[in-house]
N, CA, C and O of each residue as an XYZ file, in Angstrom:
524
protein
N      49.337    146.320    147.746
C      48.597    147.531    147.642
C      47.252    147.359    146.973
O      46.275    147.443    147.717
N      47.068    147.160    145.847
C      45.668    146.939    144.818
C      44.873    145.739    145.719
O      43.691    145.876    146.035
N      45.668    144.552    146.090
C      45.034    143.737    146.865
C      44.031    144.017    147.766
O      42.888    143.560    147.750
N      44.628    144.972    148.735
C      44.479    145.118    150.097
C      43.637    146.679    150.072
O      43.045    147.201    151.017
N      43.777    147.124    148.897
C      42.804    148.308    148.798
C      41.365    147.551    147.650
O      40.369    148.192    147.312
N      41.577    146.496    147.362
C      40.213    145.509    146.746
C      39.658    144.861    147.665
O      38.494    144.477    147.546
N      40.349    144.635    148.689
C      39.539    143.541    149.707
C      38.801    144.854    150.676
O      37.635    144.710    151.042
N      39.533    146.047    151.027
C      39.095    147.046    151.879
C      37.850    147.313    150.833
O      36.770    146.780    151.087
N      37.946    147.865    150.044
C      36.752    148.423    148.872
C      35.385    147.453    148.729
O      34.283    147.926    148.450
N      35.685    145.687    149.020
C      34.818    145.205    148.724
C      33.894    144.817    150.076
O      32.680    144.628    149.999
N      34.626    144.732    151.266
C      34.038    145.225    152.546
C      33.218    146.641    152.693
O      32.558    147.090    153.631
N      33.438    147.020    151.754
C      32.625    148.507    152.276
C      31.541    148.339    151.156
O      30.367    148.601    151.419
N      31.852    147.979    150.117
C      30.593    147.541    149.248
C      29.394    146.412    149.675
O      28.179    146.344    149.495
N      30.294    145.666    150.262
C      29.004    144.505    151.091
C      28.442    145.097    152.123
O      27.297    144.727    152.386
N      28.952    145.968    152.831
C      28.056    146.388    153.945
C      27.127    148.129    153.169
O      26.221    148.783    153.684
N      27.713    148.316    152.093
C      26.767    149.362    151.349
C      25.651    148.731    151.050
O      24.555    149.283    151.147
N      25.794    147.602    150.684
C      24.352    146.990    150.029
C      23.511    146.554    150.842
O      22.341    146.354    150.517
N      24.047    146.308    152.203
C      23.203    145.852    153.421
C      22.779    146.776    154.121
O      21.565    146.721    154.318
N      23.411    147.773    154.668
C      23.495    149.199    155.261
C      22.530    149.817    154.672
O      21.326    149.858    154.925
N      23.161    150.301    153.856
C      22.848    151.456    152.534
C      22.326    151.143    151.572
O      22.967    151.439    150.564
N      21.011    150.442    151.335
C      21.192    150.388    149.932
C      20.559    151.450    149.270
O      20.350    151.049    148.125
N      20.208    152.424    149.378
C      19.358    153.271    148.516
C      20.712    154.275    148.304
O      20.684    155.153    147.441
N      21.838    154.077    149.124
C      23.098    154.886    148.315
C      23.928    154.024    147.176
O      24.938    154.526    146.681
N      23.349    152.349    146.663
C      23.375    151.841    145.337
C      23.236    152.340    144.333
O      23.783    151.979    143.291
N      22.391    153.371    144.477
C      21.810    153.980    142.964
C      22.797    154.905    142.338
O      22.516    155.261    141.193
N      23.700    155.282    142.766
C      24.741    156.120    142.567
C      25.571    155.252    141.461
O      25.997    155.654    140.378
N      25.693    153.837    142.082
C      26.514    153.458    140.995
C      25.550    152.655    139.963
O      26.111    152.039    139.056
N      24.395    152.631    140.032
C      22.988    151.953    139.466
C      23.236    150.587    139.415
O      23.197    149.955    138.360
N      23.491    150.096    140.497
C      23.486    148.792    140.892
C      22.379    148.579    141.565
O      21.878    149.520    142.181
N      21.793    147.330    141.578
C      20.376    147.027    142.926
C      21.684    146.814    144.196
O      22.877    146.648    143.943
N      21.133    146.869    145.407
C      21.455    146.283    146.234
C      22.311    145.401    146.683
O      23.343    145.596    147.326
N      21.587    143.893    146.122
C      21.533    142.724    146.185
C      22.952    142.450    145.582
O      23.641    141.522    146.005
N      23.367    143.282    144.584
C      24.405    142.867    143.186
C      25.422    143.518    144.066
O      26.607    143.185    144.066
N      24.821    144.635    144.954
C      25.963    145.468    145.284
C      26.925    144.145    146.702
O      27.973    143.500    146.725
N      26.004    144.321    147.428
C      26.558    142.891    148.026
C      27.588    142.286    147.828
O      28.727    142.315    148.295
N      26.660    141.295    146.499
C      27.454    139.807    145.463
C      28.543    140.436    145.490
O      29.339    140.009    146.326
N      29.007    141.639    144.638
C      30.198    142.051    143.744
C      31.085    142.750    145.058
O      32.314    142.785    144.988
N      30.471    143.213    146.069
C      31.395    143.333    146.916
C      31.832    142.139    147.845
O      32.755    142.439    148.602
N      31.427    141.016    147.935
C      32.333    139.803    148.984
C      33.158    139.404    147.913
O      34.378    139.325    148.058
N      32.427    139.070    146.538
C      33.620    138.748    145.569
C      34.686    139.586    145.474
O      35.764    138.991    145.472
N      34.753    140.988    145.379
C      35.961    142.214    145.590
C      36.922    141.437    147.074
O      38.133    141.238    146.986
N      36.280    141.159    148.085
C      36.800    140.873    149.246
C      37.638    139.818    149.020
O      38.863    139.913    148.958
N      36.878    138.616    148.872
C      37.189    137.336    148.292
C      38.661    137.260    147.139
O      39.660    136.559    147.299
N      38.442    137.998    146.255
C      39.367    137.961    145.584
C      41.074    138.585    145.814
O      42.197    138.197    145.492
N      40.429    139.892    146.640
C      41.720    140.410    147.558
C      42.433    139.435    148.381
O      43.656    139.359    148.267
N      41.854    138.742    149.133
C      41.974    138.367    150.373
C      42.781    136.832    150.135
O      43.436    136.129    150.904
N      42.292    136.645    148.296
C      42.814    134.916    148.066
C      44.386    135.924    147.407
O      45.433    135.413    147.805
N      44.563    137.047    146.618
C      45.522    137.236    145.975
C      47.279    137.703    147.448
O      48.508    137.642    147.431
N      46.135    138.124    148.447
C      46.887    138.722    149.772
C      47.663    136.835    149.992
O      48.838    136.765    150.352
N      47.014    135.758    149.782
C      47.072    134.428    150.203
C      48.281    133.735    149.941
O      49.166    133.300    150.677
N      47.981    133.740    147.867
C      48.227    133.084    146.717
C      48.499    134.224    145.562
O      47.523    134.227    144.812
N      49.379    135.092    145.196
C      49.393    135.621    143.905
C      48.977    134.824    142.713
O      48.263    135.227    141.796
N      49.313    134.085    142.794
C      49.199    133.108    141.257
C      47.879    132.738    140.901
O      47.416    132.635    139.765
N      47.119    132.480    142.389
C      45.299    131.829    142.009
C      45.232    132.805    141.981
O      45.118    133.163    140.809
N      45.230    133.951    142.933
C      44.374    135.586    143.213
C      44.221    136.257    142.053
O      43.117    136.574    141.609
N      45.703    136.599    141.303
C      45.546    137.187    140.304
C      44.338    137.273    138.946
O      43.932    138.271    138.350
N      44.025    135.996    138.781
C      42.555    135.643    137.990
C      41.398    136.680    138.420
O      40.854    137.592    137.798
N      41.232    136.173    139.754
C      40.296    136.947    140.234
C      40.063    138.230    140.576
O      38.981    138.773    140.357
N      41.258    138.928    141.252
C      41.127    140.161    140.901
C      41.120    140.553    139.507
O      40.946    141.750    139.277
N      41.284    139.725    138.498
C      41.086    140.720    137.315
C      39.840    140.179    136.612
O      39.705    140.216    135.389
N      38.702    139.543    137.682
C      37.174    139.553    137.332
C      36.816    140.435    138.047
O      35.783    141.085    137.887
N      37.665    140.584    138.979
C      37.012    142.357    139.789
C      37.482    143.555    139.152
O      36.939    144.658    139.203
N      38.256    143.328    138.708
C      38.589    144.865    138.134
C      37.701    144.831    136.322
O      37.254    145.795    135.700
N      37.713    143.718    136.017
C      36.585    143.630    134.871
C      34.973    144.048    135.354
O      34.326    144.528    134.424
N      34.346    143.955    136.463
C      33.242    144.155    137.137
C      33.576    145.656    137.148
O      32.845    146.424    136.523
N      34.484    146.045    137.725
C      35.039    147.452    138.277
C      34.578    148.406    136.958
O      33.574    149.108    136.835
N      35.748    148.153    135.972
C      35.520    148.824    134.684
C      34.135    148.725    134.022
O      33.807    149.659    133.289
N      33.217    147.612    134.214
C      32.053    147.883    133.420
C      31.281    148.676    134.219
O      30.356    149.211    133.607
N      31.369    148.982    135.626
C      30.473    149.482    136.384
C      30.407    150.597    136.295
O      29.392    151.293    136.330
N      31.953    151.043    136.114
C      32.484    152.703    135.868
C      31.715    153.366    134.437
O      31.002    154.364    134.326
N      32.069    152.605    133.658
C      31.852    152.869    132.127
C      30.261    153.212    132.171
O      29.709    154.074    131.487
N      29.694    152.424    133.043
C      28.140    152.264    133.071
C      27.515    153.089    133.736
O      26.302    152.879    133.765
N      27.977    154.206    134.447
C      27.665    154.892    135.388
C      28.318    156.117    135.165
O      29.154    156.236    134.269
N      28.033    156.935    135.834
C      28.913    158.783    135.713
C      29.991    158.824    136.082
O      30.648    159.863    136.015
N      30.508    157.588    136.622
C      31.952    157.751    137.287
C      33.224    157.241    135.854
O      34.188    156.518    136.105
N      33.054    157.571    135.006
C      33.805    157.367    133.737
C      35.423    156.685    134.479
O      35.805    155.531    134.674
N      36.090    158.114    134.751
C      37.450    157.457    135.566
C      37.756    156.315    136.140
O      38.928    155.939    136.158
N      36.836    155.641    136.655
C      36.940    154.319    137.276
C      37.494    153.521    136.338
O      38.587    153.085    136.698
N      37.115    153.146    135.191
C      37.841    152.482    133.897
C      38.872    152.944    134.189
O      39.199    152.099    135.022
N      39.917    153.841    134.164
C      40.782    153.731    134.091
C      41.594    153.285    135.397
O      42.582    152.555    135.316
N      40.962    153.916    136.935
C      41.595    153.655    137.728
C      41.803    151.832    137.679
O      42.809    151.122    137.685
N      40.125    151.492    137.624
C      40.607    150.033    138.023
C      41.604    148.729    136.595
O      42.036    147.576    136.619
N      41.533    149.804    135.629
C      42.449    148.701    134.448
C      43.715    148.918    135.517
O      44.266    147.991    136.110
N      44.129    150.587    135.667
C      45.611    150.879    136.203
C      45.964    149.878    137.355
O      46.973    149.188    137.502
N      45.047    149.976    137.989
C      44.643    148.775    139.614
C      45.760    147.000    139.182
O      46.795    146.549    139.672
N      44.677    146.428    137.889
C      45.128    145.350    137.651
C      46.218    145.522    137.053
O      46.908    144.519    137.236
N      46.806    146.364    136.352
C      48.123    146.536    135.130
C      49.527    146.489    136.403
O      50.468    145.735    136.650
N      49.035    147.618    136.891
C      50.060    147.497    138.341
C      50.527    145.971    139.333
O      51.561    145.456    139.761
N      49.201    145.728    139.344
C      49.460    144.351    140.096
C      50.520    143.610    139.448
O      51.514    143.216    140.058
N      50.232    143.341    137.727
C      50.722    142.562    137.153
C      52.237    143.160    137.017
O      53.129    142.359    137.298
N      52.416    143.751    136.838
C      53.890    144.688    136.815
C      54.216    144.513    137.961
O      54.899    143.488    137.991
N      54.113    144.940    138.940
C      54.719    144.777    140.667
C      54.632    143.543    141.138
O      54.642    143.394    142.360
N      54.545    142.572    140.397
C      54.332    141.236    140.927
C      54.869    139.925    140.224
O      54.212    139.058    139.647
N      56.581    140.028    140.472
C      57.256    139.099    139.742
C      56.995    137.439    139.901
O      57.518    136.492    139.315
N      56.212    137.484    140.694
C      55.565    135.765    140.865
C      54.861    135.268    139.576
O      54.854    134.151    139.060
N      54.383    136.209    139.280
C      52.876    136.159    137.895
C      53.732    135.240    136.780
O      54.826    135.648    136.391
N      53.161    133.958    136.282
C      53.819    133.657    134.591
C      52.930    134.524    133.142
O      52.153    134.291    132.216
N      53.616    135.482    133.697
C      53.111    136.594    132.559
C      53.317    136.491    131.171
O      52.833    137.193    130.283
N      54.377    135.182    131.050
C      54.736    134.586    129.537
C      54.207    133.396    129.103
O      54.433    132.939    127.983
N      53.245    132.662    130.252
C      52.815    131.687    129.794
C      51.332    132.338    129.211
O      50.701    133.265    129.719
N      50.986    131.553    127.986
C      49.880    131.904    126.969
C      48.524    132.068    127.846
O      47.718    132.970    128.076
N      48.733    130.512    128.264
C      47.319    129.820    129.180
C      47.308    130.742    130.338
O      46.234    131.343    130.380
N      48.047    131.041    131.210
C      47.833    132.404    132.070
C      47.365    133.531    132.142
O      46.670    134.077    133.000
N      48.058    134.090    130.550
C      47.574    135.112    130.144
C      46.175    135.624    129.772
O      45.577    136.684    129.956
N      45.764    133.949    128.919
C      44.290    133.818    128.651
C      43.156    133.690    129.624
O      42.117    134.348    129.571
N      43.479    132.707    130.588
C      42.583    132.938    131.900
C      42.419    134.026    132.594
O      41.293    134.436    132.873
N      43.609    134.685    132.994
C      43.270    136.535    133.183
C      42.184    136.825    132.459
O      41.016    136.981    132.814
N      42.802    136.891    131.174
C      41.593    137.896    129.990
C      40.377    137.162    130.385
O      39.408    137.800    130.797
N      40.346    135.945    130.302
C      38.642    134.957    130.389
C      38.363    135.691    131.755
O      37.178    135.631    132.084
N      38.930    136.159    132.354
C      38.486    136.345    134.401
C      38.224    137.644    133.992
O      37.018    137.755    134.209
N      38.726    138.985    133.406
C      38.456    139.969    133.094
C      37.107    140.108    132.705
O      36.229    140.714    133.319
N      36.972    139.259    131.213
C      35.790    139.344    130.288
C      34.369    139.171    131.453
O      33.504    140.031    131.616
N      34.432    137.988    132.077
C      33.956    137.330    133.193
C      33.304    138.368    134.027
O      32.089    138.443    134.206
N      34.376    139.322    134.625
C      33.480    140.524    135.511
C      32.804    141.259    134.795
O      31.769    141.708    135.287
N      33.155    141.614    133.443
C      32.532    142.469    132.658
C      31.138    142.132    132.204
O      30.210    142.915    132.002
N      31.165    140.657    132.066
C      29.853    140.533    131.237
C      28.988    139.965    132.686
O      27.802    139.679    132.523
N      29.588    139.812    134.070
C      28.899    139.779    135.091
C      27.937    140.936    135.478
O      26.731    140.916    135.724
N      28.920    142.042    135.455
C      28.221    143.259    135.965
C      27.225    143.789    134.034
O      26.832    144.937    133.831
N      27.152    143.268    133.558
C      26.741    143.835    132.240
C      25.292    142.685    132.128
O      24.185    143.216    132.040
N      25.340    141.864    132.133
C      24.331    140.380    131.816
C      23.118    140.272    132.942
O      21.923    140.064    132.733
N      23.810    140.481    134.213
C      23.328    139.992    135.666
C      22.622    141.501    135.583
O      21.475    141.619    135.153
N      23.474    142.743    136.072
C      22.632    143.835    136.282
C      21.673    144.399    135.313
O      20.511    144.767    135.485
N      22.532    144.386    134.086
C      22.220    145.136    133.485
C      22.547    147.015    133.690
O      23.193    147.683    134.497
N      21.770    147.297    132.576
C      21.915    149.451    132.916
C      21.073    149.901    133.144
O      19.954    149.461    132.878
N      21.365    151.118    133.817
C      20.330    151.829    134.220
C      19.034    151.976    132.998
O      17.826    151.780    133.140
N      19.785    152.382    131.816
C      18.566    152.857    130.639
C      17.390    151.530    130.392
O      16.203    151.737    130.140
N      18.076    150.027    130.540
C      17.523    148.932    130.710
C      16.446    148.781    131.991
O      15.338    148.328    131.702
N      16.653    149.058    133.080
C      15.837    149.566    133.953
C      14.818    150.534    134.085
O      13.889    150.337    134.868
N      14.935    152.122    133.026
C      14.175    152.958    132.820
C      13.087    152.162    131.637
O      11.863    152.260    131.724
N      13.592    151.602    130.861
C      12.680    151.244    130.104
C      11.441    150.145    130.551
O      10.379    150.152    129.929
N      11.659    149.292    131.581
C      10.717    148.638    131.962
C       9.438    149.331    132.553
O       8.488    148.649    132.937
């Protein structure tokens, strides 16, 4: 489910940024980022649809991207939808070594990862007004 609604979500984000980009500004992303962060959304669905065990990392640098984007923008709820997104995965998905340390930590490092992607790379809107 979260997979396959991340890989659908990040297909529609890559062709927003190509398509559409002046409907970017909504989430105050450029374009270009909107793109990047959507084949990676794809990418990461599409390896977890594959491989649970590699995928899982990565969707939870997308749902770390997800949550900073939300937080960063008017769409507040998104934080929560997309933590709920990854929490679910990990719960509905008895493959995961959810007890090994080093697992656990690479998640969090893949989390932190989207966060300070969409935070470092884009930047915010107010960062943008000020130039």
């Amino acid at each position: 489910g979260g997979a396959a609604m991340t890989l659908l979500a990040g297909l529609a984000h890559a062709l927003q940024g190509v398509a559409a980009p002046a409907s970017c500004k909504d989430m105050c992303v450029p374009p270009w980022f909107m793109t990047c962060a959507g084949l990676w959304m794809l990418g990461s669905g599409a390896l977890f649809l594959h491989d649970e065990y590699l995928g899982f990392p990565f969707m939870a640098a997308s749902m770390g991207g997800a949550a900073a984007t939300a937080a960063m923008s008017p769409a507040k709820p998104g934080v929560i939808v997309s933590t709920a997104t990854l929490v679910g995965m990990a719960y509905t998905t008895p493959s995961l070594p959810l007890k090994e340390t080093a697992y656990i930590a690479a998640s969090a490092g893949m989390w932190l990862f989207g966060v300070c992607g969409r935070v470092f790379l884009c930047g915010s809107a107010s960062d943008k007004k000020s130039q």
